[in-house]
C-alpha positions as CSV (number, residue, x, y, z in Angstrom):
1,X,-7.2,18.2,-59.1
2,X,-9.5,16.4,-56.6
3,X,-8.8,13.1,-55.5
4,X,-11.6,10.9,-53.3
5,X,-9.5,9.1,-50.5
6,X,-11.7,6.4,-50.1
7,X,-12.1,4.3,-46.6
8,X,-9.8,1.1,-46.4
9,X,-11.6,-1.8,-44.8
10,X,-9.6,-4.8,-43.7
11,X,-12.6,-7.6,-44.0
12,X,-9.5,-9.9,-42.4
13,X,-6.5,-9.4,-40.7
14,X,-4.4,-12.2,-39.8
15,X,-0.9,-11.2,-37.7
16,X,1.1,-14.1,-39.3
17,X,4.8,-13.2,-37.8
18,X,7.3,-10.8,-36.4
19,X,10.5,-9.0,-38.3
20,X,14.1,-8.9,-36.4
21,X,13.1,-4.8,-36.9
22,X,9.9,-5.5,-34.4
23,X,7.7,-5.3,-37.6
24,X,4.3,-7.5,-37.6
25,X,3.6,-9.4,-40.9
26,X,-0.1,-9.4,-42.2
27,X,-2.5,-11.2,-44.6
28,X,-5.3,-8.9,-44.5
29,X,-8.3,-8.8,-47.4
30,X,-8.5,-5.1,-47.9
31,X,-11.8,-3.3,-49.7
32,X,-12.5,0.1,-50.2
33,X,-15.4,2.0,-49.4
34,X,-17.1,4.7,-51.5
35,X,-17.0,7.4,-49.0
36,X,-13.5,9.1,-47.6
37,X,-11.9,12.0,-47.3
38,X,-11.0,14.6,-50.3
39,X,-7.9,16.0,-51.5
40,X,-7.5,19.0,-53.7
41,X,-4.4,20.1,-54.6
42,X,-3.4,23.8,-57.3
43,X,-0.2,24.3,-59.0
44,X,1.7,26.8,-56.4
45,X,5.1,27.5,-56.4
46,X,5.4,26.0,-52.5
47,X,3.6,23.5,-50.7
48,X,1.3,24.2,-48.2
49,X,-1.7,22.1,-46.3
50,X,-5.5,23.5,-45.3
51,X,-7.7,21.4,-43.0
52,X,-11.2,21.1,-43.2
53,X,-14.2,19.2,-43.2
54,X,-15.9,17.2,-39.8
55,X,-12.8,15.4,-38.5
56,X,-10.4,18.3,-39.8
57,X,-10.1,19.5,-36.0
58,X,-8.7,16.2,-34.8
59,X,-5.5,17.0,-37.3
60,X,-2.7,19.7,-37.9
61,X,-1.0,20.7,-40.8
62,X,2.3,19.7,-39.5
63,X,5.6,18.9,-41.5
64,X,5.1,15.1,-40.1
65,X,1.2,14.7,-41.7
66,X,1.4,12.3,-44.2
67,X,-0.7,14.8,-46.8
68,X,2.7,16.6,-46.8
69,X,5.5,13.8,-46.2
70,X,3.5,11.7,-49.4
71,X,3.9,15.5,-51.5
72,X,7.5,15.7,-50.5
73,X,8.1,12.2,-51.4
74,X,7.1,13.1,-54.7
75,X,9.6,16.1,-54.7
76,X,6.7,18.3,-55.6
77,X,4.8,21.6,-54.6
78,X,1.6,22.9,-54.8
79,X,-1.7,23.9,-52.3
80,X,-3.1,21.2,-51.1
81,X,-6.4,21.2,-49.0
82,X,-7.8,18.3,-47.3
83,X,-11.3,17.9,-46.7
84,X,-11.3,15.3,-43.3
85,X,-14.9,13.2,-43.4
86,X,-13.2,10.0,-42.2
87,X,-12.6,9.8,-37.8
88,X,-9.2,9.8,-37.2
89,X,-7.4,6.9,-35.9
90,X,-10.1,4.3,-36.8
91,X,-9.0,1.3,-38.2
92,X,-10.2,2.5,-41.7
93,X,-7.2,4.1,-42.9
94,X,-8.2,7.7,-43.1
95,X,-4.2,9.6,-43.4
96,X,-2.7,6.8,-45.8
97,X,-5.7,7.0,-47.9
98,X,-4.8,10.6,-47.9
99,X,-1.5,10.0,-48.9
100,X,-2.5,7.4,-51.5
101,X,-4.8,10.3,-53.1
102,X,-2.5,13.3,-52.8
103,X,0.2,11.2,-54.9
104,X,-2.3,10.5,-57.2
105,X,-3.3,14.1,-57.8
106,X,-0.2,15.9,-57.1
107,X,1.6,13.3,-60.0
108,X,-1.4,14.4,-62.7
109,X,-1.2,17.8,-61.5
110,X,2.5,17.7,-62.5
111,X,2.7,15.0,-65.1
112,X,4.5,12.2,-63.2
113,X,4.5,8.4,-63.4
114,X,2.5,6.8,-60.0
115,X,5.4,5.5,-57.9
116,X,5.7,1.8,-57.6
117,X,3.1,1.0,-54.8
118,X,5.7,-1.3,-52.2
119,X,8.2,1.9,-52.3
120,X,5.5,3.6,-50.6
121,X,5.9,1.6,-47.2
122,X,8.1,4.4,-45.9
123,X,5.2,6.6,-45.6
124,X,2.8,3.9,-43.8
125,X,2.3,0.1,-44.1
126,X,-1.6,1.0,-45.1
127,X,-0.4,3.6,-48.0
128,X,0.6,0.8,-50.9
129,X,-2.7,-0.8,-50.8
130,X,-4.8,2.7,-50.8
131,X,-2.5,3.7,-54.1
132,X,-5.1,1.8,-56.4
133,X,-8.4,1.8,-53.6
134,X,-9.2,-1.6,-55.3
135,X,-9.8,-5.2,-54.0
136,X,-6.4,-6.6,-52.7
137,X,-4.8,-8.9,-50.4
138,X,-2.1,-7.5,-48.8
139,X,1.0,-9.0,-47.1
140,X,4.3,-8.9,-45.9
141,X,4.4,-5.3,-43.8
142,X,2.1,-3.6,-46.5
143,X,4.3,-4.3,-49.6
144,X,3.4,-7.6,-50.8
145,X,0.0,-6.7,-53.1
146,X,-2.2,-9.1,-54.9
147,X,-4.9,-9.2,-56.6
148,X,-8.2,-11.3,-55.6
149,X,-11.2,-12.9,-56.7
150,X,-14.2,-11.1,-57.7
151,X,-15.9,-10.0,-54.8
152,X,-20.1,-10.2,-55.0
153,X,-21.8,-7.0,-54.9
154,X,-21.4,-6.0,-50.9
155,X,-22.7,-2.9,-49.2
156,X,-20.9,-2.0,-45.7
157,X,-22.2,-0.1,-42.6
158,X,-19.7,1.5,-41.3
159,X,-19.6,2.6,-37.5
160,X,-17.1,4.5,-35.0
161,X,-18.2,5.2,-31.6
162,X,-15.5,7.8,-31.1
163,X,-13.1,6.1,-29.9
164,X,-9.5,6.8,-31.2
165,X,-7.4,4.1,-31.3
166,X,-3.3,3.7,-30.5
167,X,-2.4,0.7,-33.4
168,X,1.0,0.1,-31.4
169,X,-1.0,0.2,-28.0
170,X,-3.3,-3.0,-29.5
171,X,-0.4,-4.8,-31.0
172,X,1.0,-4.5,-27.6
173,X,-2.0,-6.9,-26.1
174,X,-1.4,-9.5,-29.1
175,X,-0.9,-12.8,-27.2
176,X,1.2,-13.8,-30.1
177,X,2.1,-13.1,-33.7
178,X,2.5,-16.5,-35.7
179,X,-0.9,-17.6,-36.5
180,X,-2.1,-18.9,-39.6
181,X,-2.5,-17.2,-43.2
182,X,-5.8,-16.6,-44.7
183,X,-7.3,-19.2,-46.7
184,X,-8.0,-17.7,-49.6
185,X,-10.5,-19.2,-52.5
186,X,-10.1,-19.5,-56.0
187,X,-13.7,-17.6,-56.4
188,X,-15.8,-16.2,-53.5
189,X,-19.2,-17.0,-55.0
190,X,-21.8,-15.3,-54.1
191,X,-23.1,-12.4,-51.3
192,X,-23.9,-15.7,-49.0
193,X,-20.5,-17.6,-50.0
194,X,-18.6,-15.1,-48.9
195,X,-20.0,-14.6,-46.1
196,X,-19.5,-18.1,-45.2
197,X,-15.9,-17.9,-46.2
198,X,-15.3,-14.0,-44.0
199,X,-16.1,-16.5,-41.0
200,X,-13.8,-19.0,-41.2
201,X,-10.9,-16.2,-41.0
202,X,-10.2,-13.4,-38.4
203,X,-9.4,-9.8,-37.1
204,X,-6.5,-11.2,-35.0
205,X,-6.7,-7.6,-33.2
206,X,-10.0,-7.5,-32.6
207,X,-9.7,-8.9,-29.1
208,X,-6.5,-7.2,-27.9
209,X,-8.7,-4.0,-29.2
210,X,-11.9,-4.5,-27.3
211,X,-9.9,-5.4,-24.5
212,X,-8.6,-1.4,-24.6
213,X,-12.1,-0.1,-25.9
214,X,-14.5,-2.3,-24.3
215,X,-17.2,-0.2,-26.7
216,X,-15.9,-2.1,-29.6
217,X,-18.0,-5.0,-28.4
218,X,-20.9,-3.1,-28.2
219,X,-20.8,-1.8,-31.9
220,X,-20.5,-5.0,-32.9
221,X,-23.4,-6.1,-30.9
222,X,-25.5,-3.3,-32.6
223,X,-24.7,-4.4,-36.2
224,X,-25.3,-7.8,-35.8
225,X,-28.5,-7.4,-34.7
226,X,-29.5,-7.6,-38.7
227,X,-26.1,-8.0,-40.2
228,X,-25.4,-10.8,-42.0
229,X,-21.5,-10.4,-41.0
230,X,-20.0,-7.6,-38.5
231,X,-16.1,-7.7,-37.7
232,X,-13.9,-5.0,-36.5
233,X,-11.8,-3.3,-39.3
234,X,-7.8,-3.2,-38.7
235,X,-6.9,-2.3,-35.7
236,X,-10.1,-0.2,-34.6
237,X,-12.3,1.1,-33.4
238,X,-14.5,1.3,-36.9
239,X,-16.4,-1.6,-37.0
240,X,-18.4,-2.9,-40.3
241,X,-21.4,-4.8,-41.3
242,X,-22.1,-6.2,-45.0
243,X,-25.2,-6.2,-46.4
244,X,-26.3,-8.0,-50.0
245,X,-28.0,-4.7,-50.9
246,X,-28.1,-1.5,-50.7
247,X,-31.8,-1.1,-49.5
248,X,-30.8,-3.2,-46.2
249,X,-27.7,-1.4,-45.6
250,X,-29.5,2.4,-45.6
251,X,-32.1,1.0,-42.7
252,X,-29.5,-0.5,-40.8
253,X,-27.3,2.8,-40.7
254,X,-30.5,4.7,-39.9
255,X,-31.6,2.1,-36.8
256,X,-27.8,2.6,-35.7
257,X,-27.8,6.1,-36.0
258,X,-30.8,6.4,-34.6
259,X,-29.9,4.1,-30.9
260,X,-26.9,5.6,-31.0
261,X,-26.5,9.7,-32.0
262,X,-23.5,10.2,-30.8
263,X,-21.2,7.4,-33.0
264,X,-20.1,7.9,-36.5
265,X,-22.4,5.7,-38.8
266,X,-21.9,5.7,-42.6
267,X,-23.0,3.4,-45.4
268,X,-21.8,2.9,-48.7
269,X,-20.7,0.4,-52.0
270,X,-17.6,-1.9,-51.5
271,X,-15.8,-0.2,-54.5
272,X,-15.1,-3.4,-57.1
């Protein structure tokens, strides 16, 4: 069984209150790219994790990764091997896609029912919305899932500039947490109307974030030197650009790449 664990990409992310429990509630527009990680998982009679792939030296096969705590939660076995192609700690959700993709295999491998998607917050406030890699808005502290408008055809440039980023360390510089909801449409239009619509709402970390990682603002500066729309994903340091086509996108990841060899730079389809 192989399972793509595709980037997450939080086009907003609006920090609209604060639990008793110290918990920060979101309204975030979340997208998937067609690029991420891969699981692969074989019927064994134990479970056990291999690490590969570019990124796979920035992880450990530890009882704690989520690879393994998202198999356990399943009460399941089996060899599992994880290709890692994302950066870790990015903003683009790199282990709960994992986790999202090694409970879809391991439950076809073994015949199971998914899991409903909000009892999956135990395992990481990212993992519900990575269970289906589609489209969503997602609230609450990860659980509350719904579906959205049809998004235009949107191509992203994806860029890291290897920087690793601490989510509770950025919460930590959030001014405040009660600030207003998205404002979300009955129908996006098209590539240029939702654009205009992306700019009217916010990445309420994205300052606390450059604040930390002062590079943040120059990854943004790079993409929007042809970028329709750049805007930090979650809470860093991945930063994305969309692009109406595909064409547009490829020569803006090569011009990136290109200024800047030593970032992670990637382009790819918003999966619909």
């Amino acid at each position: 069984m192989r399972e793509l664990a595709r980037a997450k990409v939080n086009l907003t992310l609006h920090v609209t209150g604060r639990r008793p429990d110290g918990l920060h509630m979101l309204d975030s527009l979340v997208v998937f790219a067609d690029l991420g990680d891969v699981v692969e998982v074989e019927a064994g009679s134990r479970l056990s994790l291999a690490i590969g792939g570019p990124f796979g030296s920035g992880i450990g096969a530890t009882p704690d990764n989520l690879v393994l705590r998202a198999a356990r939660h399943l009460g399941v076995s089996g060899a599992l091997r994880l290709t890692k192609a994302l950066p870790v700690s990015s903003g683009i959700g790199g282990g709960s896609a994992d986790a999202a993709a090694t409970i879809r295999a391991m439950s076809r491998l073994h015949g199971l029912t998914l899991p409903a998607a909000a009892d999956l917050t135990r395992l990481g406030a990212d993992v519900p919305v990575c269970l289906a890699s589609v489209p969503t808005r997602m609230r609450g502290i990860g659980e509350v899932l719904q579906p959205v408008p049809t998004l235009p055809p949107v191509w992203l440039v994806l860029v890291n500039p290897g920087v690793g980023m601490a989510t509770p360390a950025v919460f930590a510089r959030l001014d405040h947490a009660d600030n207003a909801p998205m404002d979300m449409p009955d129908s996006f239009g098209d590539f240029d109307g939702f654009v205009k619509w992306l700019t009217r709402q916010r990445n309420d970390l994205q300052f606390p974030a450059e604040q930390l990682s002062p590079v943040i603002g120059e990854v943004l500066t790079a993409l929007n030197q042809d970028a329709p729309f750049a805007r930090m994903s979650g809470s860093g340091a991945t930063c994305f650009g969309l692009y109406a086509e595909q064409a547009a996108a490829l020569r803006a990841a090569d011009r990136v790449r290109h200024a800047h060899p030593g970032w992670w730079v990637a382009a790819a389809p918003v999966g619909r």
